[in-house]
Structures are given as structure tokens and as C-alpha cells.
C-alpha positions as CSV (number, residue, x, y, z in Angstrom):
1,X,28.4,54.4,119.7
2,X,28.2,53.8,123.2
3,X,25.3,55.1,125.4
4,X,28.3,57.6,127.4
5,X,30.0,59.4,124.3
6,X,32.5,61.0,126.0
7,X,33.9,58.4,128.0
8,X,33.9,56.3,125.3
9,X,35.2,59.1,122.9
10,X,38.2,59.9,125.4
11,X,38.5,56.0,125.5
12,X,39.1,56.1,121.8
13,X,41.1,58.8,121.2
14,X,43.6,57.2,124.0
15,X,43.5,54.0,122.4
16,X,44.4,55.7,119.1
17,X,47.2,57.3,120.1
18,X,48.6,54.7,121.6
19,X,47.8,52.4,118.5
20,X,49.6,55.2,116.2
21,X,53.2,54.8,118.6
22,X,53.9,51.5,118.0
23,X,55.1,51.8,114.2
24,X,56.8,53.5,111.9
25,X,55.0,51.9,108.7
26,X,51.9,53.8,107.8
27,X,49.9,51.1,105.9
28,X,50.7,49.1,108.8
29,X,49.7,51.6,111.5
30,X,46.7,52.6,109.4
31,X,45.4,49.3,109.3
32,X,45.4,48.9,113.0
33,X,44.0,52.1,113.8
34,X,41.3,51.0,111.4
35,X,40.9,48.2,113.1
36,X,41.2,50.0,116.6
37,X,38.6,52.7,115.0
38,X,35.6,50.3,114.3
39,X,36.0,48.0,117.2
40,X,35.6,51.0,119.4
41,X,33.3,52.8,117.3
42,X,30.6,50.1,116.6
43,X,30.7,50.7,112.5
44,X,31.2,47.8,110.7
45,X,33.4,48.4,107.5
46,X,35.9,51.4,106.7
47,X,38.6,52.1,104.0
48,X,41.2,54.9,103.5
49,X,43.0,56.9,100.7
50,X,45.9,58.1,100.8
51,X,46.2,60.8,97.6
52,X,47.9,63.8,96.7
53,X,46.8,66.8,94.0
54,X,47.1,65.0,91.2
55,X,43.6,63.1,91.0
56,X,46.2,59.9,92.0
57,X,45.0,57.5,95.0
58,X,46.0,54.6,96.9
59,X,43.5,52.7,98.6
60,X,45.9,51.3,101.9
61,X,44.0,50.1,104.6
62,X,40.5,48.7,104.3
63,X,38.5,46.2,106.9
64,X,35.5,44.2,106.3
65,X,34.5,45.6,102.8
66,X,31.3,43.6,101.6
67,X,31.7,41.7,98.9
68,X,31.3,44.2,96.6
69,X,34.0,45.8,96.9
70,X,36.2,43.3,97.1
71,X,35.7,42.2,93.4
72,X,38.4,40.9,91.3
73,X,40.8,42.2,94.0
74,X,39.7,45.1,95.4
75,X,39.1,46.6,91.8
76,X,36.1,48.5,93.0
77,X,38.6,50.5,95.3
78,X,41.5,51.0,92.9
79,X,39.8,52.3,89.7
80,X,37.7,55.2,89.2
81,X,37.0,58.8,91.3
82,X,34.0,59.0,94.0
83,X,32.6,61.9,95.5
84,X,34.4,62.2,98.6
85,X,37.9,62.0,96.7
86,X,36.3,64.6,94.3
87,X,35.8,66.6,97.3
88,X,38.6,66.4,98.5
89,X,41.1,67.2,94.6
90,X,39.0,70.4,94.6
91,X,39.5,71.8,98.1
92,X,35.8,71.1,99.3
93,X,36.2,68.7,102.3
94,X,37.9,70.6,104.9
95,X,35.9,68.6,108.0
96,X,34.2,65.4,108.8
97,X,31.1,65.1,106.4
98,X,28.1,62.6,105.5
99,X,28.5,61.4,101.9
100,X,24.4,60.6,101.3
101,X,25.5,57.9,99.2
102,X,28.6,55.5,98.0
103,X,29.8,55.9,93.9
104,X,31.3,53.0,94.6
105,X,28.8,50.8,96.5
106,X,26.4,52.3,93.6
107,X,28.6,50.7,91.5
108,X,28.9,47.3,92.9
109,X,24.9,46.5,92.8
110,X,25.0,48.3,89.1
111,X,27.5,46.3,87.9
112,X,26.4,42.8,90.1
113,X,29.8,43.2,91.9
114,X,28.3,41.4,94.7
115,X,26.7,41.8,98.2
116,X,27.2,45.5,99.6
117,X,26.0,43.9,102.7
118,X,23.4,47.0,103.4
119,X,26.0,49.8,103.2
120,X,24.9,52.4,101.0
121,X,26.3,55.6,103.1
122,X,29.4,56.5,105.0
123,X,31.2,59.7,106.6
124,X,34.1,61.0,104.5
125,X,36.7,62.4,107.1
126,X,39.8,64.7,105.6
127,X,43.5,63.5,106.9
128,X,45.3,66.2,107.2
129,X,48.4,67.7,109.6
130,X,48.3,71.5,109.6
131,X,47.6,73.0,105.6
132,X,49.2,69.2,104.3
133,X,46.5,67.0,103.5
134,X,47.1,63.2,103.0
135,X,43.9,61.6,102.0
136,X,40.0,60.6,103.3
137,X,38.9,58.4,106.0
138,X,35.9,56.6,105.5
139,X,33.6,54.6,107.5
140,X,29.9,53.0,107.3
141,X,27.5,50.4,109.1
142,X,24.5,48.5,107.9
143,X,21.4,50.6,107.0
144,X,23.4,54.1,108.5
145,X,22.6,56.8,106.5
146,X,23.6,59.9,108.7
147,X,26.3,60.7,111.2
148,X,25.4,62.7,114.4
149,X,27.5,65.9,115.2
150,X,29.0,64.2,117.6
151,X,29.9,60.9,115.9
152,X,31.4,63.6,113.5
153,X,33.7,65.1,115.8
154,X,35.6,62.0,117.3
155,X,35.9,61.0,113.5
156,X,37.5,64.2,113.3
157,X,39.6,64.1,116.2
158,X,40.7,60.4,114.9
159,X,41.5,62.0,112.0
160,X,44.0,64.8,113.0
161,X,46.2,62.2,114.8
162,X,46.3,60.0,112.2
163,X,47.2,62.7,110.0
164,X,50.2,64.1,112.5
165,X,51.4,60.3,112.6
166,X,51.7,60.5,108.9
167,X,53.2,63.6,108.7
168,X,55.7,62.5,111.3
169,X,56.3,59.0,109.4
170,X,56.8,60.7,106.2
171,X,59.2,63.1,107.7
172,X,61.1,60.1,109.1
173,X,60.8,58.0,106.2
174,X,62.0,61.5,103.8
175,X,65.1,61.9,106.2
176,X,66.2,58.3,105.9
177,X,65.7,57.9,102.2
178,X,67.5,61.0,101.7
179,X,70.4,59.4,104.3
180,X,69.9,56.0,102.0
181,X,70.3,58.1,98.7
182,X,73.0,60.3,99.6
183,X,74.8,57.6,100.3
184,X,74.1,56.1,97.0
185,X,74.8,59.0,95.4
186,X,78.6,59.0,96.9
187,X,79.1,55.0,95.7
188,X,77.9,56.9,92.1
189,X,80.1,59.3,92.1
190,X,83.1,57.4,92.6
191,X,82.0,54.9,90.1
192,X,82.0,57.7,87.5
193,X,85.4,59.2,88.0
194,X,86.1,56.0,87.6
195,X,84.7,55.9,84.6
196,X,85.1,59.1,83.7
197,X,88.9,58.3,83.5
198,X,88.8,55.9,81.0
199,X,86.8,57.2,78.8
200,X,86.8,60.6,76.8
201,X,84.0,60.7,74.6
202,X,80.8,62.1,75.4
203,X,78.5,59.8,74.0
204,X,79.9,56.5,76.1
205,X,79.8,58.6,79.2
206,X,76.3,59.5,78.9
207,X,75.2,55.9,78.1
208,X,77.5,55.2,81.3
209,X,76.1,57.7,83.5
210,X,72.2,56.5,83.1
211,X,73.4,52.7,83.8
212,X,75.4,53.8,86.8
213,X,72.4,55.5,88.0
214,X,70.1,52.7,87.7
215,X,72.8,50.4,89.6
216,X,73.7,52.9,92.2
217,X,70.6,55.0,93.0
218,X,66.9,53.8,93.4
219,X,65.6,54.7,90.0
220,X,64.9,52.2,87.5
221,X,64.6,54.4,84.5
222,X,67.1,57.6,83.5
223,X,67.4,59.1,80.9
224,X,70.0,62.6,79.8
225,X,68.5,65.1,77.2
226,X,70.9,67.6,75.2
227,X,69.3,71.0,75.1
228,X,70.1,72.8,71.2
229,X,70.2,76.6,70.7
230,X,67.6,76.3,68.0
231,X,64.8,75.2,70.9
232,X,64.5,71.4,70.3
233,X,66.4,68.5,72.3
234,X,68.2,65.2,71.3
235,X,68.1,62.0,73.1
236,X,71.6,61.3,74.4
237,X,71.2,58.4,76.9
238,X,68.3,56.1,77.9
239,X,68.3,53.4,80.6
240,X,64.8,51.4,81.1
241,X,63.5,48.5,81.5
242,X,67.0,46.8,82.0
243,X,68.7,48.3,78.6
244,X,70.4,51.2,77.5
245,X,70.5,52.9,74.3
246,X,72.0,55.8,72.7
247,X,69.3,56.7,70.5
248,X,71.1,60.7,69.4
249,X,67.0,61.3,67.9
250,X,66.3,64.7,68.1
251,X,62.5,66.2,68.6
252,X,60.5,69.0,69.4
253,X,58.8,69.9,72.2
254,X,55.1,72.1,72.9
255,X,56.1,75.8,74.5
256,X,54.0,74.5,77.5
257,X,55.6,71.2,78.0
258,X,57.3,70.5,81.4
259,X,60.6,69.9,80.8
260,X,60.8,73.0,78.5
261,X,60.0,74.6,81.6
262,X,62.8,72.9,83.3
263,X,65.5,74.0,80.8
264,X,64.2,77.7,81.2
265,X,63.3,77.9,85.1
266,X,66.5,76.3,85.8
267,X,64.9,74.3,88.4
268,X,63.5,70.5,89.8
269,X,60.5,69.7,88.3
270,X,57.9,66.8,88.6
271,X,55.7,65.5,85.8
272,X,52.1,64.9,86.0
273,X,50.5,61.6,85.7
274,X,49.6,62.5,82.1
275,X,52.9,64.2,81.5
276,X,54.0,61.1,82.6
277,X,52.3,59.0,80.4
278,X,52.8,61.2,77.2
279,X,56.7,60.6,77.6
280,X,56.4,56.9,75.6
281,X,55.2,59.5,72.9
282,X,58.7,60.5,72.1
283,X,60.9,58.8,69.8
284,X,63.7,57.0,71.6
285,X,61.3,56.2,75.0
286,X,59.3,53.5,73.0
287,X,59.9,50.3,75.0
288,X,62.1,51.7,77.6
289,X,59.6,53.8,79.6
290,X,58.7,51.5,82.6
291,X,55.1,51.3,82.9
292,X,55.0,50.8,86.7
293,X,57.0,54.3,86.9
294,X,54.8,56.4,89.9
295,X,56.7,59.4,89.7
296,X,59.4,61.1,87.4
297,X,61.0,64.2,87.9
298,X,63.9,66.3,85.7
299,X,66.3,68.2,87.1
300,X,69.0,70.6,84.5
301,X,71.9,70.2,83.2
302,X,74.3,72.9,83.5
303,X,77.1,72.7,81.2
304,X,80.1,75.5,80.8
305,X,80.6,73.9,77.5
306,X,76.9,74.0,76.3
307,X,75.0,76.9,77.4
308,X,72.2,75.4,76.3
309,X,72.8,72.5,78.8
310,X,70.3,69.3,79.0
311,X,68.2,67.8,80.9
312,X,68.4,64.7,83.7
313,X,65.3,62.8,83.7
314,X,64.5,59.9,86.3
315,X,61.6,57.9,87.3
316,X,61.0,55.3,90.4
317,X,58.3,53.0,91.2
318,X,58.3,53.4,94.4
319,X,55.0,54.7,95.6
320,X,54.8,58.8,96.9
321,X,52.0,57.9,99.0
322,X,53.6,55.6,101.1
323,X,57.8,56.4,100.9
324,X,57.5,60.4,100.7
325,X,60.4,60.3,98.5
326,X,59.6,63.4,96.2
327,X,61.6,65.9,98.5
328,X,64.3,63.0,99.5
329,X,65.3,62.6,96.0
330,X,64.5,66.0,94.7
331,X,67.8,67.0,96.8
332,X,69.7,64.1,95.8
333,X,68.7,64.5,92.1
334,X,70.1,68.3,91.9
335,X,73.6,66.7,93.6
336,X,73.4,64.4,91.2
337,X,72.9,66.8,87.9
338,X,75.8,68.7,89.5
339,X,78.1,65.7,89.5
340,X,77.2,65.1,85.9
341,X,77.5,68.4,84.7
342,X,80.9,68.4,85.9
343,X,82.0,65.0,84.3
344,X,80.6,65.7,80.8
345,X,82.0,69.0,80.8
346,X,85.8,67.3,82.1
347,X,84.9,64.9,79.8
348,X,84.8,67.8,76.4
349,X,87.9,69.7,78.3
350,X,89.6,66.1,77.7
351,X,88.3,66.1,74.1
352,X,89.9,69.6,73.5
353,X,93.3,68.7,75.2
354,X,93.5,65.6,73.1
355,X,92.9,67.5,70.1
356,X,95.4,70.4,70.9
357,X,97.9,67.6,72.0
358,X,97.3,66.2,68.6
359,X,98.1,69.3,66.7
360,X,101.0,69.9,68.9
361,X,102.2,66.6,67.8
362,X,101.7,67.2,64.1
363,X,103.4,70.3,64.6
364,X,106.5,68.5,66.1
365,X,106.7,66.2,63.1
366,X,106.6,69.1,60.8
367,X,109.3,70.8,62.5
368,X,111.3,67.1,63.0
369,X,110.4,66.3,59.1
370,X,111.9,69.9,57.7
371,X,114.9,69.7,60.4
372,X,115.7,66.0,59.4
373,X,114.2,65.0,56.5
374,X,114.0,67.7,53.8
375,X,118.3,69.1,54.6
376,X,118.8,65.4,53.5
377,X,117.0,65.8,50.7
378,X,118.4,69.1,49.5
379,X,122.0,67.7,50.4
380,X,120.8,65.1,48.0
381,X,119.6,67.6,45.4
382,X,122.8,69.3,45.5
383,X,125.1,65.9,45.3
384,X,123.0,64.9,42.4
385,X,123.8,68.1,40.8
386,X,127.5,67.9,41.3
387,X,127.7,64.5,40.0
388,X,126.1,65.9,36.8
389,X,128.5,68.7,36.6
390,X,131.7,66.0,37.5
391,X,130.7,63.4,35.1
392,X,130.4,66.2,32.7
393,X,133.7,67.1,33.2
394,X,135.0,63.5,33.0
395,X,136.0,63.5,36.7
396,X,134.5,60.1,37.4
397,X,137.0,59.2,40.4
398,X,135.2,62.5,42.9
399,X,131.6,61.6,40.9
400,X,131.8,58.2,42.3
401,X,132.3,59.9,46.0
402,X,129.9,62.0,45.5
403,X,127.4,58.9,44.3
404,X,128.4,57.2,47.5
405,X,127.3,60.3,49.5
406,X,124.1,60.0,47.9
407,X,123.1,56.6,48.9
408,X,124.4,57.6,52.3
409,X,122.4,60.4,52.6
410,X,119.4,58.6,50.9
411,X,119.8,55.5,53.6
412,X,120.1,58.0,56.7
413,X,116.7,59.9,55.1
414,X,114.7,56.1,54.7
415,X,115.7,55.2,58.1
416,X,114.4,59.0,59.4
417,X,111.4,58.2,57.3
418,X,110.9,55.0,58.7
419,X,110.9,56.8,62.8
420,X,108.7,59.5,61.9
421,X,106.0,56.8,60.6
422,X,106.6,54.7,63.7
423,X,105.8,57.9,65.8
424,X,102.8,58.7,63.6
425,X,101.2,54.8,63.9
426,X,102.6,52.6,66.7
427,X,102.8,49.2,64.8
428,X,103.6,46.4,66.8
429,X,101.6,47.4,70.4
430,X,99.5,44.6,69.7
431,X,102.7,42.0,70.6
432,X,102.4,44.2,73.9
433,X,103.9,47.5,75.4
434,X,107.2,46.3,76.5
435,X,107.7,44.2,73.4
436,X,106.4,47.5,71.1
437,X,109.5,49.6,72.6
438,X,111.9,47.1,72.4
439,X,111.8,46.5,69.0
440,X,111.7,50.6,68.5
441,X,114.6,50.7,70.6
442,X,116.5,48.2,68.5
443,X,115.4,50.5,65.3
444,X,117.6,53.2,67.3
445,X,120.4,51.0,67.6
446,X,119.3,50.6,71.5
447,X,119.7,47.4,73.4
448,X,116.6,47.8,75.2
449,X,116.2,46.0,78.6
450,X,112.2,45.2,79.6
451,X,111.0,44.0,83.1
452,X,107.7,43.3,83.5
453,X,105.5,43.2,87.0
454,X,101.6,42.2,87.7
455,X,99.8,41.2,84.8
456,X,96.0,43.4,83.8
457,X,95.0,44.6,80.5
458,X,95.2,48.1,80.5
459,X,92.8,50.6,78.4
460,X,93.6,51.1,74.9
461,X,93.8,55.0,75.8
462,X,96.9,54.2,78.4
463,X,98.6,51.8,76.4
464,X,98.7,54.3,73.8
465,X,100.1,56.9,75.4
466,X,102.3,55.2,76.9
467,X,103.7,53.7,74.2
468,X,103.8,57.5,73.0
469,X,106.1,58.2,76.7
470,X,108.2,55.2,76.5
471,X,109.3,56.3,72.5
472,X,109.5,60.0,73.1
473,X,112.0,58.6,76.6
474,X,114.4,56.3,73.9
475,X,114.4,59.0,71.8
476,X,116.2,60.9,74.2
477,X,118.2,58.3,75.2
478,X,119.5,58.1,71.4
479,X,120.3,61.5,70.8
480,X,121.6,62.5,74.2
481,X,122.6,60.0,76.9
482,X,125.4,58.5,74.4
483,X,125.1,55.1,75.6
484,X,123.7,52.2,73.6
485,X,121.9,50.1,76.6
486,X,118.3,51.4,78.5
487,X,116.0,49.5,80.9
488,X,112.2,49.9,80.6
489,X,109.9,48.3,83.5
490,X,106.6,48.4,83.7
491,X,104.6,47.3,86.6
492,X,100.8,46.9,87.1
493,X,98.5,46.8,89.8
494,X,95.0,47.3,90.2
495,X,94.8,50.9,90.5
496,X,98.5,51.9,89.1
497,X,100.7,51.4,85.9
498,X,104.0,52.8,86.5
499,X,106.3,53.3,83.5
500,X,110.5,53.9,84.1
501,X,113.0,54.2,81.5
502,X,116.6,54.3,82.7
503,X,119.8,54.7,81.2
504,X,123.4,55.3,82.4
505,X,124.3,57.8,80.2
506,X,125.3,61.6,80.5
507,X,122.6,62.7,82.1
508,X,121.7,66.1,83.1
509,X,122.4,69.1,85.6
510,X,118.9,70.4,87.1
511,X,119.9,73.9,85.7
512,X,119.6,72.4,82.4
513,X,116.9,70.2,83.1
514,X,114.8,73.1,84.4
515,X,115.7,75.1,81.5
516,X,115.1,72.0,79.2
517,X,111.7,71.7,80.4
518,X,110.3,74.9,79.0
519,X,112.1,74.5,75.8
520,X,112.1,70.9,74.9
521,X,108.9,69.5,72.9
522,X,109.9,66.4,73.8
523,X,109.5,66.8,77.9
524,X,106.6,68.8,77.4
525,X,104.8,66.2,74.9
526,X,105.4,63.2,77.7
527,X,104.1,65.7,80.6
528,X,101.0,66.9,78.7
529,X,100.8,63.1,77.7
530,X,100.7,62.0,81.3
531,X,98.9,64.7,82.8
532,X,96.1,64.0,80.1
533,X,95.8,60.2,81.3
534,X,95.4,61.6,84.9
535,X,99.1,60.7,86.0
536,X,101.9,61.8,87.3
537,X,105.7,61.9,86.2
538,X,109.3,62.5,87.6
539,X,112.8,62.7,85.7
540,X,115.3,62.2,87.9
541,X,118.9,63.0,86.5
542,X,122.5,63.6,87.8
543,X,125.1,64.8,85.2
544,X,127.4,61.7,84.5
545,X,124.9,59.5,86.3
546,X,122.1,58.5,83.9
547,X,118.4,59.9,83.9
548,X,115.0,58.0,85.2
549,X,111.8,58.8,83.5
550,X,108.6,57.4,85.6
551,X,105.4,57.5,84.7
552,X,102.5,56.8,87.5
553,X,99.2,56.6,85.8
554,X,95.6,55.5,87.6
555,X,93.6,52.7,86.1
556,X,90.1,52.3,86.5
557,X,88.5,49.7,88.4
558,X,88.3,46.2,86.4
């Protein structure tokens, strides 16, 4: 220290400040106030931590360390507790203090690390900004062993502004990550109702959802956890170290363990570096658990299908110290549960639609099957029985008629048969859409028309139910429009498939169609149909003047 203290400590302190303005990187500003600090000062060597609650600590700025310290890279100052960071965990270092010796420098001359270059003591100084504490400050010369009072307090003074200039850089750096992730979290959720569209089943969306987050949001690892009535959870979705699985192993977890807590509190919660590390203890983690992962959090689940919801977990490895990104992405991970919550629960709606659709259908071909099929049959029953009682009665002229009828009636109940299967299993989509209807269309004794626009595969999911549109639409053109000719177009783009089927035929007044359209399972199976691929259709008809059925149906990105 200089021989007038309190020129030189104002001197200091102005320099400081000054120093502190210039940048918005902390390891970068705490390395030049370091610097600023021991030119100023007179000491020769001096090192900070940066370190939280959680016994974890960062070593960012350092000048001059003796050789000691600087073994095998810096090991000295990356591994292993000291007393001033003990201090400091257990709420003991509240002001500048002399440590009467260095763990670490004891270490180095233990160990043979190398020169410590005389250090053996330094001051310990708390960073801290109101009750938020960041880390220790610590500073030594050459044979020092005590600090004055007054040496002390400027290292105190130095301390609280570099403490408000991290709290003021974390703030910033907290605001613009969670501007960055928010962001992020938009491009994510359009890429999952995306996704969300083409697929139905749960399981795929899960596995989707934790590779969308890795590509969309800063978090290397994610993983989705079902919650079960009975108390234990099952491994849905795991993305980590560039793979996903869907492992579906189920475990149990300790009453205390975190993320139970997180399934019954309902709310964000953080793991603990040994929390942390026990997570490669479950099955289903093994290999894809990151191990440079500094911090993971969970967030729930909330599902209206599942009361007993799940569990979102994440992990980055970026470094809390330095980015602040626990409160950033705390917010941006409870968006993000929401967002999920909401597509696996459309997701099961979809499920349940498809399956009622399903019945409805079977229900349609029950009622098509007894209208159709089984009055031929009976009228062939009954034939058969009057040819019996003819022949019997040596009237083979009528018998013969009536044997005629038979194969007639037989013939008209194969080719009924034969559209009731078609309906059931749509043979022939692999040829393609358009050529799949034309050929059922000539099965109706239809002359079926196709025009074809853009050229993109479309999901097996659309094709199909379009395919199920377009047959229900000739149907109707067979048994009411009374003509024999229909056009079918389809064009594609890359957001849009449009189906039309046209015919010239009778067509319809709107009275009728409006009453039709509560009546008719055929309308209604084509509009549940369309509304359950996310589309859109119109039927425009004029009596005398032919009907249009259009179908408009999104596709997802390719």
C-alpha cells in the first residue's frame, strides 16, 4: 500500500469503477479488475471464485499464481474445498477477513506441486450485492501474513462493486437469455404442431418432443417421465448425447427424491450436484446422461388425460456461474411443459376420435351389410325354397326363372361383398391416390376422370383418409347423381393437399343438403374424416347442376 492510504484508496476505488464499465462479460471484467486491483494495491498474486450454495465453484480470474498452483492446469484451483470457500457454504464470511494460512498453497509444497513463491497467507473477501452472494476474492504477497484494518476495508469496498457489477451482468445476461430462449421456444412450438399433426400416437410424439427440444432450445439433454397412480414413473422419451430412445422402463423412486417432490409440489425444481449425478443410476439414463451437464432442472407435466401427469427433465452445460441462466430458463421451461402438456393431451383426444371414428365406421358397415347384403340373401333363401317346392311340383319352366333369380341375386350380393371389403382395406393405394379411386370408381360402373397437380409424398395418415373421402364422394355419386362420368383432382403443395370430386349429376337443393347433413352417415363420416386430419371441406351443390366435394387438408413441413 502506498504511504497516503486514502488518496491512494479513493484512487483505487475510481479506477475500479471505471474498470468494471467497460464490459458486460464478467470473467472478462473480473480479470481486469484483478489486474487493476494488484497493480494498485502492491500484492502480488490473487484469484477469485465464483460459487453458489451448493459446495460448487468456479475458479475465473486468477493473476500471477506461483507455480504451484498452476499445476497440471490450474488443478490446484479447480479440485478440492479450502477454508475460505468453507467459510463462505456455511454463512461464516460476511466481511473482509485474514485466512492465517492457504489449504491450497499447503497443498502445493505437500504434494511437490511446485514453487509457492513465499505465499503462504491471503485475505479472503465475500462478493456480494445486497443478501446475493457470488463468491470470494482473494489476494496475497510474499512473506504477508496479516492484513491491516485498513487494507481490509478498500478490499471490501473493491468487493461490493464488483459484486453490484455482477449482479447487474447477471441481470442483463438473465434478461437476454430469457429474450434468446423465448424465442427458441416459439421456433419449438411451431415445429411441434407441426409435428403434432402428423402424428397421433403418443409414444412418437414424446421421442419427437425431446429431439425438438435439443434442436430448438439450448439444452443438450431432455428427457419426459410418465407419472403412474400406483407412485412409480416410466421413461417415455430420452434425448442425450446426440440419441434418442424410447426406453418405456418403469422404476421407483425414494419418498425424498427431488423429482417426487416435483410431481407433488407441482412446481420447477433444480437438482443438486449429487442429485444430479445419481440420475445415470436409473435405468434408461445409462449412456445418455451427458457428463458435462452443470445444471438440470424438472418442471411438471400436467395432463387432463393423466392426472397423474409426468415430468419434463432438462439439463445444459452451460455454466450458472457465469450465464445466470437458472431463472432465464426456469420461465422458459414452465412455457415449455405447458406447450407439451397441451400436445400430448391433443395428441390422446386424436387417439380417442380415431377410435370412435372407427366404431362409427364399423357401425356403418353393419347397418350397410344387414341393408344390402343379408335382404339378398334371404331373397335368396326364399327363391331357393320356391324352386324346391316348383321342381316338386314338376313346374320346371317358373323353377328355371326362379334359378335365374338366384344367380342374379347371388352376383348383385358378390359384387356388394366385394365394396364392403374395398371400404374395409383400401387395396391398390400403393399404385397412388388418384389411381386407387379410379379403379374403385370403375368397380361402380363410374368413368372416373383424375387430374393431378404438384408432386410430394403425403403421410400415410392423409392418404388414407383421403382415400376413405374420395370413396365415400363416388359412392354418392353412384347411388344419387345418376350420371356415369366424375372428375377427381388432387393438387399438392407444400403446406396444402386439396381433394375435389365433381360430377354433373342431379345434385341437390341446400334445404336438402342441410337436412342431409345431419342425417346422412356418409357426409358426416367425410367431415369427421377431414376435421380429424386438421382440414377443411365444402360441398357445393345446385339441384340439376352437379355437386363439388373439396377437401383442404394441411401437411406438415417436409
Amino acid at each position: 500500500m502506498t504511504e497516503d492510504p486514502r488518496v491512494q484508496e479513493l484512487i483505487t476505488l475510481k479506477t475500479i469503477a471505471e474498470t468494471m464499465n467497460q464490459s458486460n462479460d464478467i470473467t472478462l471484467m473480473l480479470n481486469t479488475v484483478l489486474e487493476k486491483l494488484l497493480e494498485l494495491t502492491g500484492l502480488s498474486a490473487g484469484w477469485i471464485f465464483l460459487s453458489d450454495q451448493t459446495g460448487e465453484f468456479e475458479c475465473v480470474a486468477d493473476l500471477h499464481l506461483p507455480p504451484g498452483l498452476l499445476y497440471a492446469d490450474k488443478m490446484p484451483m479447480r479440485c478440492g474445498p479450502c477454508w475460505c470457500l468453507d467459510r463462505f457454504w456455511s454463512g461464516r464470511l460476511n466481511k473482509a477477513v485474514n485466512i492465517l494460512n492457504c489449504k491450497r498453497i499447503e497443498n502445493a509444497e505437500e504434494y511437490s506441486w511446485g514453487d509457492t513463491m513465499g505465499i503462504t497467507h491471503h485475505a479472503t473477501v465475500p462478493l456480494r450485492s445486497g443478501d446475493r452472494q457470488f463468491g470470494v476474492l482473494n489476494v496475497g504477497f510474499p512473506g504477508k501474513e496479516h492484513f491491516s484494518n485498513d487494507e481490509l476495508s478498500l478490499l471490501q469496498a473493491v468487493a461490493f462493486q464488483i459484486g453490484s457489477a455482477i449482479d447487474r451482468m447477471r441481470l442483463y445476461a438473465a434478461e437476454q437469455r430469457r429474450a434468446h430462449q423465448f424465442a427458441r421456444l416459439g421456433e419449438f412450438s411451431r415445429a411441434l404442431g407441426a409435428a403434432a399433426g402428423s402424428t397421433a400416437e403418443p409414444e412418437r410424439l414424446t421421442a419427437l418432443i425431446v429431439t425438438l427440444i435439443k434442436e430448438h432450445l439450448d439444452w443438450p439433454f431432455a428427457a419426459i417421465l410418465e407419472s403412474t397412480p400406483g407412485g412409480s414413473f416410466i421413461l417415455r422419451a430420452i434425448h442425450g448425447n446426440e440419441q434418442t430412445a424410447k426406453p418405456n422402463t418403469q422404476f421407483t423412486l425414494p419418498d425424498n427424491h427431488w423429482l417426487r417432490k416435483v410431481v407433488r409440489d407441482r412446481q420447477i425444481s433444480a437438482a443438486a450436484p449429487d442429485e444430479r449425478a445419481r440420475l445415470a443410476d436409473i435405468e434408461g439414463f445409462q449412456g445418455l446422461l451427458p457428463a458435462a451437464l452443470t445444471s438440470v432442472q424438472a418442471a411438471p407435466i400436467s395432463l387432463i388425460s393423466a392426472p397423474s401427469g409426468g415430468i419434463l427433465i432438462v439439463g445444459s452445460e452451460l455454466s450458472r456461474q457465469r450465464d445466470c441462466i437458472s431463472s432465464a430458463d426456469g420461465e422458459v421451461l414452465e412455457a415449455l411443459a405447458e406447450h407439451i402438456a397441451i400436445a400430448l393431451d391433443g395428441s390422446l383426444l386424436e387417439l380417442n376420435r380415431r377410435e370412435l371414428a372407427l366404431l362409427e365406421e364399423r357401425n356403418r358397415l353393419a347397418r350397410d351389410l344387414h341393408d344390402s347384403v343379408s335382404q339378398m340373401l334371404f331373397s335368396l333363401s326364399m327363391t331357393a325354397k320356391g324352386v324346391e317346392s316348383l321342381l316338386t311340383n314338376n313346374q320346371q319352366k317358373a323353377a328355371l326363372s326362379s334359378v335365374r333369380d338366384i344367380q342374379s341375386l347371388s352376383k348383385d350380393a358378390q359384387k356388394e361383398m366385394r365394396s364392403l371389403i374395398m371400404q374395409l382395406r383400401p387395396i391398390g393405394l400403393e399404385a397412388g391416390l388418384l389411381t386407387a379411386l379410379q379403379k374403385y370408381g370403375e368397380r361402380l360402373e363410374l368413368t372416373v376422370r383424375t387430374q393431378a397437380a404438384g408432386i410430394r409424398e403425403l403421410p400415410r395418415h392423409v392418404e388414407e383418409g383421403l382415400w376413405r373421402i374420395g370413396q365415400e364422394a363416388l359412392n354418392n355419386v353412384h347411388k344419387h347423381a345418376g350420371v356415369a362420368e366424375v372428375e377427381v383432382t388432387l393438387v399438392l403443395n407444400s403446406s396444402t393437399a386439396v381433394l375435389r370430386v365433381s360430377d354433373k349429376g342431379r345434385g341437390i337443393t341446400q334445404k336438402r343438403r342441410l337436412a342431409a347433413a345431419s342425417t346422412s352417415i356418409g357426409l358426416s363420416s367425410m367431415k369427421e374424416r377431414t376435421e380429424a386430419l386438421g382440414g377443411q371441406i365444402t360441398i357445393t351443390s345446385k339441384s340439376r347442376s352437379g355437386t363439388t366435394i373439396e377437401v383442404f387438408i394441411p401437411l406438415p413441413p417436409k
